[in-house]
C-alpha positions in Angstrom: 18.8 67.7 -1.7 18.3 64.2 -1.7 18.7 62.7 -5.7 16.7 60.7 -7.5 17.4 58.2 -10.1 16.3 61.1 -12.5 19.2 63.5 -11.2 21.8 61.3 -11.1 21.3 59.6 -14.5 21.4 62.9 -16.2 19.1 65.4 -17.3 18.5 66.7 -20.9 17.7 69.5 -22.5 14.0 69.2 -22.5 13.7 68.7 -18.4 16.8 71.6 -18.3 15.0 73.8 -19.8 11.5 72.6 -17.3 13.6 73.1 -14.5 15.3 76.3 -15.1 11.7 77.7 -15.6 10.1 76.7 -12.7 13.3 77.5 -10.2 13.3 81.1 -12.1 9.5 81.2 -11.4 10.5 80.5 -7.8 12.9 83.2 -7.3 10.8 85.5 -8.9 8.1 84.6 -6.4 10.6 84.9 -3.3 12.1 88.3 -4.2 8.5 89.7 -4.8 8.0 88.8 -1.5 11.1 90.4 0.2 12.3 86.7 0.5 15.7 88.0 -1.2 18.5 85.9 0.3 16.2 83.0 -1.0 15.6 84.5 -4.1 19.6 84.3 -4.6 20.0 80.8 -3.7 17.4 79.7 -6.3 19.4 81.8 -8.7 22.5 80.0 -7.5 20.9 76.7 -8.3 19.8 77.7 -11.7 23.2 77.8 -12.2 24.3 75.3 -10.9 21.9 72.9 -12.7 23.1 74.4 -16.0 26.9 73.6 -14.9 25.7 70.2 -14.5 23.9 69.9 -17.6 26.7 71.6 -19.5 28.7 68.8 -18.0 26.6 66.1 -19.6 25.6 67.8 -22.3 27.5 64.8 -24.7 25.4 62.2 -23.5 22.1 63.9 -23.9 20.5 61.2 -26.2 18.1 64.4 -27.4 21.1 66.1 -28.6 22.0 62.5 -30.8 18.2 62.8 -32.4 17.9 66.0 -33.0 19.6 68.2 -35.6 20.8 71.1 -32.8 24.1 72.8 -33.3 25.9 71.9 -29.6 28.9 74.6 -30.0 25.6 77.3 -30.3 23.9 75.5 -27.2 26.6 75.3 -25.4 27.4 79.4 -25.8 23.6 80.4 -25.1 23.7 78.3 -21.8 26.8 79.6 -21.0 25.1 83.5 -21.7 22.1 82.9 -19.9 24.6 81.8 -16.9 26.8 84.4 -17.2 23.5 86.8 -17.1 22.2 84.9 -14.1 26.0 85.1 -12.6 25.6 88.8 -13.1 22.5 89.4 -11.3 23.7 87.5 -8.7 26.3 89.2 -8.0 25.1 92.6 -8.8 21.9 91.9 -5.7 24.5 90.5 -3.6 26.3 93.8 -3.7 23.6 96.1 -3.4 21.7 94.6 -0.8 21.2 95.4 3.1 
């Protein structure tokens, strides 16, 4: 993946959450069409792209405007990976 000056400046929580929508949308898209192995790496870098943003989550200047608890954040990110993390690994067990 080549980076942008977007990606390597950061991303916040309002193109996180873009992101993670359309990459889910994706996989969705490429298990439905029996594209599973594919399907799995767009998981992975759903993950992935939380990590990162978890990472950098102190210099989100969205985060310094906005009255949002970041210790609740932090824990739903780290749920909806840890669900992701599951599937994962749960597909990856099961299939042919």
């Amino acid at each position: 993946m080549v980076e942008t000056g977007e990606e390597t400046r950061g991303l916040d929580l309002v193109n996180l959450i873009g992101k993670v929508i359309e990459e889910l949308r994706s996989s969705i898209e490429l298990f439905e069409a029996f594209r599973h192995e594919e399907g799995l790496m767009q998981l992975s870098s759903v993950v992935l792209e939380i990590d990162h943003y978890l990472k950098q989550s102190d210099d989100d200047l969205l985060l310094k405007l906005v009255p949002i608890d970041r210790a609740s954040l932090g824990k739903r990110l780290k749920a909806v990976k840890g669900e992701l993390v599951s599937v994962i690994e749960n597909f990856s067990s099961t299939a042919p």
